[in-house]
N, C-alpha and C positions, 0 to 999 in steps of 0.2 A: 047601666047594668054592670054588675063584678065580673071580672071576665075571667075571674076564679072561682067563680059557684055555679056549681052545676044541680039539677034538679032531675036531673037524666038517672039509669041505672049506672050503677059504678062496675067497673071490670072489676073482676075477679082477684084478688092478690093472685103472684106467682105461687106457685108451688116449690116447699123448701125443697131446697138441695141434698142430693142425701150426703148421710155419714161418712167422711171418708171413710176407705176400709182399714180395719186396727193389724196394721204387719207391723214386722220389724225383718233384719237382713237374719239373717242364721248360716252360721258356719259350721259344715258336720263333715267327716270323714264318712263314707260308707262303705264299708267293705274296700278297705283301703286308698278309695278312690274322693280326692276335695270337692265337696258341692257350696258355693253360697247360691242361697234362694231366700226371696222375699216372702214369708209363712206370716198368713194371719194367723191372730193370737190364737183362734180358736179351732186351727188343726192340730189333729194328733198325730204321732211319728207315724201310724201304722198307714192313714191316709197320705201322708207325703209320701213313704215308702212306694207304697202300691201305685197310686194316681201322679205322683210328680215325679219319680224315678224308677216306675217300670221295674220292680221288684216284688213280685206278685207271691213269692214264696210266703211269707209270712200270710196269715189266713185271716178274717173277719169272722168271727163264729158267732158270739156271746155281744159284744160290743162294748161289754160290762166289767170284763177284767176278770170273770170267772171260769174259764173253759181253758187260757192256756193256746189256743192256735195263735194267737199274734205275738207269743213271746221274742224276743230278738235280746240282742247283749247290748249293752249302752257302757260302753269302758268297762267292760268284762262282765259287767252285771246283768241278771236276766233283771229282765221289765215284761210290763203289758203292754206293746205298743198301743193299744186302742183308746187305752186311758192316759197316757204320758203327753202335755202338749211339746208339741213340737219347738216351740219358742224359746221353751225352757232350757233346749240341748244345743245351744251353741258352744261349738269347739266341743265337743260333744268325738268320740268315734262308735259310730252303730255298727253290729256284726248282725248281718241275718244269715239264713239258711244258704242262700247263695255266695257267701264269702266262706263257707264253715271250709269248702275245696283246698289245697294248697295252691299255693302261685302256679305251678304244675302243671294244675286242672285234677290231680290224684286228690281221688275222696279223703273227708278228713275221717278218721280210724272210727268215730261212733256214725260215720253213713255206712261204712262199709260192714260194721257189725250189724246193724240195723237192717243191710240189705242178707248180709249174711243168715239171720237167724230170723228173719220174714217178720220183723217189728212194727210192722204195717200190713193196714188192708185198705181200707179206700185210700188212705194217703192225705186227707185233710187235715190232720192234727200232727203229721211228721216232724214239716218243718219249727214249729215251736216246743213239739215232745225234743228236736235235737238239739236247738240252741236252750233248751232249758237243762237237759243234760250235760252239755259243757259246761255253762254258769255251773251247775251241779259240784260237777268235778272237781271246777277250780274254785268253789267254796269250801268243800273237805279239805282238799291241798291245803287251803289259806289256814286251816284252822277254827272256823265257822261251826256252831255246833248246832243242832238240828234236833225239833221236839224229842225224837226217840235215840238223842246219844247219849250212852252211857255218862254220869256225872263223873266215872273214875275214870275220861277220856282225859290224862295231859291239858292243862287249856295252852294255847297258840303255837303245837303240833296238831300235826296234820290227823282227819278223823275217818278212823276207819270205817270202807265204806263196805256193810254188808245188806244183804238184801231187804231189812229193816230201813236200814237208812235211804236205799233207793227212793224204794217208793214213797216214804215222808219227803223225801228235798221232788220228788214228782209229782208229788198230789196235788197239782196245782193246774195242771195239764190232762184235759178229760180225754178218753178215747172212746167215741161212740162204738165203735168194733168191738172192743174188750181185749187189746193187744196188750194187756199190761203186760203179764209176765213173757214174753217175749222182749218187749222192751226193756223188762227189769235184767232180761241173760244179753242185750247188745248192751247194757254200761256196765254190767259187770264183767264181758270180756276185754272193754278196754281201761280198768283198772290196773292200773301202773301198780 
């Protein structure tokens, strides 16, 4: 008899192994502070933010990119954190609502208008109503023009910023309260 054939039932193959998981290293400044961490390919800033460095300021609203709570700066820029992957931002520096402070710990001058003129009411869409504000600001500065700027605006000076123009570089940031014009009087008190 073959003492290689068997007539018997056969065991089972093994069961594949799985996938490794798809990361790569990432290197990002946060709020001035060096992080490298290992991010699979398929997280977004807003989940690192909140889940892997405990910076809960930025919000989950929409998940979709259209409400505006997870905005944050990426090299001065507003973004959505919810849609941006994270992979993508090495060497990257992110500003969220918790770095907007000075070194100090002294609010930065659109928190304290914002507390000043009661820009808020539940407080869920703050912290991305204020880093969307800042981008804001220093998009006018830059010279950046904006659906509703005048065409006889100078182009690559700075554009002025009146209460039209607020709210178009804001409408991208929902507030279920209805705090707009409150918000539209804290960036216009701190217009340089």
């Amino acid at each position: 008899m073959d003492s290689q054939h068997h007539d018997g039932p056969t065991a089972p193959a093994p069961a594949p192994a799985p996938a490794p998981a798809h990361s790569s290293p990432v290197a990002l400044t946060v709020n001035g502070v060096p992080h490298t961490l290992t991010v699979d390919h398929r997280r977004v800033l807003l989940d690192l933010l909140r889940e892997d460095l405990g910076l809960t300021g930025a919000k989950k609203g929409c998940d979709h990119g259209q409400c505006g709570a997870c905005t944050v700066l990426v090299d001065g820029r507003r973004v959505n954190g919810c849609l941006l992957p994270a992979v993508a931002l090495d060497g990257a520096s992110v500003t969220t609502v918790e770095g907007l402070a000075g070194r100090d710990g002294e609010p930065h001058p659109l928190q304290r208008a914002f507390l000043e003129r009661d820009a808020f009411q539940c407080g869920y869409c703050t912290p991305g109503q204020l880093c969307s504000a800042v981008g804001a600001l220093a998009e006018a500065a830059a010279g950046h023009p904006s659906h509703v700027t005048d065409p006889a605006v100078p182009s690559g000076g700075p554009v002025p910023l009146d209460r039209d123009e607020i709210r178009e570089r804001l409408s991208g940031n929902l507030c279920r309260c209805g705090a707009y014009p409150r918000i539209a009087d804290a960036v216009e008190d701190v217009i340089p």
